[in-house]
ZATI-12009 format. One line per 4 residues: number of its first residue (from 0); for each residue x, y, z of N, C-alpha, C. Coordinates in steps of 0.02 Angstrom, whole numbers, plus 50000, padded with zeros to 5 digits. Last residue first. Layout:
# ZATI-12009
NUM) X Y Z X Y Z X Y Z ~ ...;
This chain:
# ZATI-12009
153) 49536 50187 48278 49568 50230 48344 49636 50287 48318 ~ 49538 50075 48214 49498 50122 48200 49514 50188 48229 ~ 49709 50010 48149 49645 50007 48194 49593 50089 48193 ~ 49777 49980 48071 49728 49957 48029 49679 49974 48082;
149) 49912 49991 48129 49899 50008 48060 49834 50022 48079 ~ 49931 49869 48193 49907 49927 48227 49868 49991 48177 ~ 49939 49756 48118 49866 49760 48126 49881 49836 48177 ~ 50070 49694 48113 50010 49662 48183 49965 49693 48191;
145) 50175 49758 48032 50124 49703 48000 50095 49674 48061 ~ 50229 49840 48178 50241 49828 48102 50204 49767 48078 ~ 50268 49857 48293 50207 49867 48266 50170 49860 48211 ~ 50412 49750 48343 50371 49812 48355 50317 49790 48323;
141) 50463 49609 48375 50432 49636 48310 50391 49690 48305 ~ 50477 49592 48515 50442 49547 48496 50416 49553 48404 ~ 50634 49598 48602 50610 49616 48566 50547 49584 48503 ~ 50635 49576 48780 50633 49530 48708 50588 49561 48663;
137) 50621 49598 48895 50647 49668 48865 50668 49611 48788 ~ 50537 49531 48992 50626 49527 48990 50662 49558 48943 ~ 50424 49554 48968 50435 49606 49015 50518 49595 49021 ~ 50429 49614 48780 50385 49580 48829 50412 49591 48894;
133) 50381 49736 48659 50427 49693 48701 50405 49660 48766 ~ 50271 49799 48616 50326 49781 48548 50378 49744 48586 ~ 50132 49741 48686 50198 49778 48698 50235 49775 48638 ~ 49969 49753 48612 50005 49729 48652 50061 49762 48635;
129) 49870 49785 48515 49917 49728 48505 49946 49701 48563 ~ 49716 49871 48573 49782 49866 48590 49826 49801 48566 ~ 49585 49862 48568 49610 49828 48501 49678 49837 48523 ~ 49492 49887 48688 49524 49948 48642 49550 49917 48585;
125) 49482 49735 48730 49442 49783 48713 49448 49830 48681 ~ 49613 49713 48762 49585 49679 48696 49517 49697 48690 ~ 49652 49797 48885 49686 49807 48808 49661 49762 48731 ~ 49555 49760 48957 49558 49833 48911 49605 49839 48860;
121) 49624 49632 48979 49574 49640 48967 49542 49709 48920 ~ 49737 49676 49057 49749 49649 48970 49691 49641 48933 ~ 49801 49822 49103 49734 49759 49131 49736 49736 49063 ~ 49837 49945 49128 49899 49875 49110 49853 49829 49118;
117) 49731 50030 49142 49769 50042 49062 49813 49951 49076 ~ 49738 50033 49289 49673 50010 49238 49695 49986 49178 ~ 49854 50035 49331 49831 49977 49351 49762 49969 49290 ~ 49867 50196 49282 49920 50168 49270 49880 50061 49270;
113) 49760 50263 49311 49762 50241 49272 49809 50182 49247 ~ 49752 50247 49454 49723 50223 49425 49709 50223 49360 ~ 49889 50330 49480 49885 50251 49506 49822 50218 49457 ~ 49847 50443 49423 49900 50425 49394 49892 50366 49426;
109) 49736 50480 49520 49725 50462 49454 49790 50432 49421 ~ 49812 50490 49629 49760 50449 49628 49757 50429 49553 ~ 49900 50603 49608 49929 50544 49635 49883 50505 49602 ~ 49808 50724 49573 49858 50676 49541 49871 50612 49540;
105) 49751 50721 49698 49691 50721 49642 49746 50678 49577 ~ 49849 50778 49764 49817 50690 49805 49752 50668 49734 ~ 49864 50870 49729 49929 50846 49731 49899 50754 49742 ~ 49745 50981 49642 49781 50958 49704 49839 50894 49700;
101) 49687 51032 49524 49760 51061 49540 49781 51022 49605 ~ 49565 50962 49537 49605 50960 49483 49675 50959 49516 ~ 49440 51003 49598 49489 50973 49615 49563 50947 49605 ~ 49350 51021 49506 49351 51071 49549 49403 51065 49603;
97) 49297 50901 49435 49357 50954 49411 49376 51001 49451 ~ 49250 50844 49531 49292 50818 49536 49351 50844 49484 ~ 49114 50897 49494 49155 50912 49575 49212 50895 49548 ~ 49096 50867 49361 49103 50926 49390 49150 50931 49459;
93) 49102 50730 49394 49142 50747 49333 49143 50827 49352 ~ 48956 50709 49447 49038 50708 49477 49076 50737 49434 ~ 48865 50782 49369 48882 50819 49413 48942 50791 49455 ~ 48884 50689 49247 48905 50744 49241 48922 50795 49294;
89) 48845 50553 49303 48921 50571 49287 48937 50650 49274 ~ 48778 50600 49460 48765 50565 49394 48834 50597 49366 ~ 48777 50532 49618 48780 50581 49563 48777 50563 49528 ~ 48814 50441 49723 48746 50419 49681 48738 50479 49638;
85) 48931 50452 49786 48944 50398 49715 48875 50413 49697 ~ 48931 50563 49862 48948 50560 49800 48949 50519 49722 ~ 48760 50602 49913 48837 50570 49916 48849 50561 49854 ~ 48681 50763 49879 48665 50708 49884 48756 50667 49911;
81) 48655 50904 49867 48635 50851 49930 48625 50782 49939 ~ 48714 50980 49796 48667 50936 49774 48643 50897 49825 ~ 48826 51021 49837 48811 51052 49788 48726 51024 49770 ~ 48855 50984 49969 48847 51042 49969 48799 51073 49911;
77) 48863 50865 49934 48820 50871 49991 48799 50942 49993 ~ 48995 50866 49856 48918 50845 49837 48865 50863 49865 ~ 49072 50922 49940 49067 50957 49894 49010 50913 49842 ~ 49089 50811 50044 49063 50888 50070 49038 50927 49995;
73) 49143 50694 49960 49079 50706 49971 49049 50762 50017 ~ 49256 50758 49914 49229 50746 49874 49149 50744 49895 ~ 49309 50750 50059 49329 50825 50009 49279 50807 49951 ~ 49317 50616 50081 49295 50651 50109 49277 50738 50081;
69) 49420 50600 49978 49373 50560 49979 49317 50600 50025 ~ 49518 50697 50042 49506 50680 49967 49462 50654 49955 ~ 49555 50601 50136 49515 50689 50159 49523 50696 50087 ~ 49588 50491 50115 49542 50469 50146 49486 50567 50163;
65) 49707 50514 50075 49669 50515 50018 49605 50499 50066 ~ 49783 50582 50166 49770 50641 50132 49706 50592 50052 ~ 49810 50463 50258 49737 50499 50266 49731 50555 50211 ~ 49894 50396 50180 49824 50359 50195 49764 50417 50207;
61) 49997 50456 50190 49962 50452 50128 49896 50435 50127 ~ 50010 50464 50319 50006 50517 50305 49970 50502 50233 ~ 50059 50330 50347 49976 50353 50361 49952 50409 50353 ~ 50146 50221 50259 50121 50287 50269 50065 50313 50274;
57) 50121 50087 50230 50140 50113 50286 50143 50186 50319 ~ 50028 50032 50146 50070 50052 50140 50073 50115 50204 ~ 49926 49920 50152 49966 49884 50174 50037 49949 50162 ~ 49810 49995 50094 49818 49973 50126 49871 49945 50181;
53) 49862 50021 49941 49851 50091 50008 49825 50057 50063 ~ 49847 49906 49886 49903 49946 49907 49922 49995 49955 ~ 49695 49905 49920 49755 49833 49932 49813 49884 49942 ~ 49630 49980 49853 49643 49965 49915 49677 49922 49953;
49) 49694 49967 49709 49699 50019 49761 49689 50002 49845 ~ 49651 49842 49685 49712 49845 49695 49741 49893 49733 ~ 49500 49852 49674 49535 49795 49737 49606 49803 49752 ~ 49505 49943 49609 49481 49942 49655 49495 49923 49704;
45) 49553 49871 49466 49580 49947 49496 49569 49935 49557 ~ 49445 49772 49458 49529 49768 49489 49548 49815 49496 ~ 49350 49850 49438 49334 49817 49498 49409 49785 49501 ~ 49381 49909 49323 49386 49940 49358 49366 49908 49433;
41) 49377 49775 49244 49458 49800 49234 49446 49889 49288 ~ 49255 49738 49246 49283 49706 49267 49370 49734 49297 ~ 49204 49846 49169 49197 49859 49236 49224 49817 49291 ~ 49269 49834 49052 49299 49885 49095 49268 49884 49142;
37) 49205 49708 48998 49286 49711 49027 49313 49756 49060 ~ 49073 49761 48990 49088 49696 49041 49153 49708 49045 ~ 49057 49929 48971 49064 49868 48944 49082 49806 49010 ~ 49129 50082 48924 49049 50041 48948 49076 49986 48911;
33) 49228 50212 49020 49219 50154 48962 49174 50100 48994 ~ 49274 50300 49103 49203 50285 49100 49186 50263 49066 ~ 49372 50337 49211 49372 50300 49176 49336 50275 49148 ~ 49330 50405 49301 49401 50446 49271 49416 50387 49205;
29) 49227 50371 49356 49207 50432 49306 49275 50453 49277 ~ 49259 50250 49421 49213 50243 49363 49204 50310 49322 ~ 49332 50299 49522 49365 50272 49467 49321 50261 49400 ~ 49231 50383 49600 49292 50402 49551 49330 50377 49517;
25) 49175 50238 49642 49122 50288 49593 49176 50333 49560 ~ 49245 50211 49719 49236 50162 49678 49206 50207 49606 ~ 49279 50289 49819 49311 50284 49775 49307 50261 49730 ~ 49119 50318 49886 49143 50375 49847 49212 50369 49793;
21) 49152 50188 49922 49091 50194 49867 49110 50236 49831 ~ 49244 50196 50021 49245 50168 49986 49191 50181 49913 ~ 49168 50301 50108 49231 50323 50062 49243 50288 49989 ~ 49066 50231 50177 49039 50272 50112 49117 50308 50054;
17) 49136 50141 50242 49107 50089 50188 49079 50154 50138 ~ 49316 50189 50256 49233 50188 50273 49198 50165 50229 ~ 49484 50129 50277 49420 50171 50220 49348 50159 50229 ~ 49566 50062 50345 49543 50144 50341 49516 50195 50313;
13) 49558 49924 50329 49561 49962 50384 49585 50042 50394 ~ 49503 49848 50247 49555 49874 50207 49591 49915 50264 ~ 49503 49673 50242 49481 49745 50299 49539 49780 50258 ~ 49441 49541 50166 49461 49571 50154 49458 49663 50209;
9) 49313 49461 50151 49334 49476 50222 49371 49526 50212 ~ 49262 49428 50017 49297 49379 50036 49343 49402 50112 ~ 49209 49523 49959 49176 49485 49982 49200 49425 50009 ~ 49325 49621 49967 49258 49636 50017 49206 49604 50040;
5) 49379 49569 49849 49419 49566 49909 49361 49591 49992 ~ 49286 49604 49745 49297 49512 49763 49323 49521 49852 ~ 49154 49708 49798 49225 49686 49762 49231 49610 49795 ~ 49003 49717 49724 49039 49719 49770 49110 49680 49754;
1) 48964 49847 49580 48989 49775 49604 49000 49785 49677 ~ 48811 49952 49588 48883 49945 49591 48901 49875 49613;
């Protein structure tokens, strides 16, 4: 696994344990498990961003229901397999981590990480994504029409 830029550069996220952390790093890699230099790049910014945000956000109630989420993940490895979570193999996380589904903090998470993974421009010229039909001052750029969306394999 990478070490992150922000971890190697001092960066204290100050409430995520160095095994939480792993255990998050490793759930972003199975909710998102595209192979390649840009997605692991475009999941080592997920990473840095998550903990960046949930860092500096003031609610410690949020803080800890993902830090017992993280925790919740590796009882239910330990249990199932004895092992931690991030060193599973994708199928037996992908298991635990369906077993989790219906919770409210299983949501949250994934909807953040997709949301930061998917807007990485990098994955988007990996997938063949054109890009927006508008840019962010709402300038209409020529929707989809003759730019090749047509034509993609997907």
């Amino acid at each position: 696994m990478a070490t992150s830029p922000l971890v190697e550069n001092g960066f204290q996220n100050g409430f995520l344990s160095d095994l939480q952390q792993k255990n998050l790093r490793q759930f972003i890699a199975l909710v998102v498990p595209h192979q390649g230099e840009a997605f692991e790049k475009a999941r080592n910014n997920t990473f840095d961003s998550l903990l960046h945000s949930w860092s500096k956000d003031a609610d410690v109630k949020k803080q800890e229901k993902l830090k017992a989420y993280l925790d919740l993940l590796q009882r239910y490895a330990q249990k199932t397999s004895r092992k931690d979570f991030y060193s599973l193999s994708s199928s037996e996380g992908t298991e635990i981590i369906q077993q989790t589904e219906s919770q409210k903090i299983f949501q949250d998470l994934l909807n953040q990480i997709l949301s930061v993974f998917y807007n990485n421009h990098g994955v988007w010229a990996a997938i063949g994504y054109p890009g927006p039909s508008m840019n962010d001052n709402g300038k209409y750029l020529g929707g989809y029409v003759n730019k090749g969306f047509d034509q993609l394999s997907w």
